[in-house]
N, C-alpha and C positions, 0 to 999 in steps of 0.2 A: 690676144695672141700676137706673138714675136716672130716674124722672118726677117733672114739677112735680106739685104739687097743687093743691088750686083759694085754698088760703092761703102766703103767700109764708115763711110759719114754718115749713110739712111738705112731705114730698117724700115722694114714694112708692119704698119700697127693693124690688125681687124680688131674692132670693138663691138658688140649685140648690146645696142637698146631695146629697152622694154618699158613703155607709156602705162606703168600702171596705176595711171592718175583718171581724174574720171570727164578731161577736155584735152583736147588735142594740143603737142606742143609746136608751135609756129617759127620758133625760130629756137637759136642757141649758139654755144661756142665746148669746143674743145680743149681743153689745153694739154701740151704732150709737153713734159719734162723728159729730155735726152741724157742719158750723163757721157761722158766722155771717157773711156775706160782704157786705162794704159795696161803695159803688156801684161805686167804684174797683178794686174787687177785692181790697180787704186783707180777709185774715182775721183777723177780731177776737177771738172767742173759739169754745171748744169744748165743745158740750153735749154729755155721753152719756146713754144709754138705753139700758134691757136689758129686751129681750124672751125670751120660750120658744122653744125651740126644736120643728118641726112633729116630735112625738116620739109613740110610739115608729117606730124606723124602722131595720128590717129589716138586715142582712148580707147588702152588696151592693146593697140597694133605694138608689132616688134620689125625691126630693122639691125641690118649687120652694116656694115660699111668697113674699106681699107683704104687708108690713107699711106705713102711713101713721108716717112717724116726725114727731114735730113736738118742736119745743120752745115756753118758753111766750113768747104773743107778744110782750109787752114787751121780751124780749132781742133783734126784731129789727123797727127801727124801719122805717121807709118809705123806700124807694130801697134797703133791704138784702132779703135772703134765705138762704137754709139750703142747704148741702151735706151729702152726710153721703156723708163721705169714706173712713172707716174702721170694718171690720165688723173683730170678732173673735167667734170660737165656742168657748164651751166644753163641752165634750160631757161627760157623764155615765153 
C-alpha cells in the first residue's frame, strides 16, 4: 500500500510478510524501486532503495511494517513526484 508523504520526493510504502516457510527468516533486504513521475504522467526515471527486512520472523508468523521511501529531491522537480512501483524481497 501507497501513501503520499508530506514531501512530493517520499511516499509512504506498508508491506504484510507472511513466513510460510517451515524456519524462521533471520535476516533480509528490501528493495523499493521509485519512478519519478512528471506532470504529464511520463515516467522518467527509476530510483531504488534497500531496506531490512522486520526480521527475525518466525515459521508461519506474519508482520506488516512502513517504511517513508524517498529519493533525493533534486531528481524530482516541481509539478513531478515519486511512485514506488516495485518491491522485491530477498529473504535470508
Amino acid at each position: 500500500m501507497r501513501e503520499p508523504a508530506d514531501r512530493r520526493w517520499c511516499e509512504k510504502v506498508t508491506l504484510a510478510f507472511h513466513n510460510a516457510g517451515g524456519r524462521p527468516v533471520r535476516s533480509g533486504t528490501v528493495t523499493f524501486g521509485s519512478h519519478v513521475i512528471g506532470a504529464l504522467g511520463v515516467d522518467w526515471s527509476t530510483v531504488e532503495s534497500t531496506r531490512d527486512l522486520p526480521a527475525p520472523l518466525a515459521a508461519g508468523a506474519r508482520a506488516e511494517r512502513t517504511w517513508t521511501v524517498c529519493v533525493d529531491a533534486w531528481r524530482v522537480p516541481l509539478g513531478m513526484h515519486v511512485e514506488t512501483r516495485d518491491v522485491s524481497v530477498l529473504w535470508e
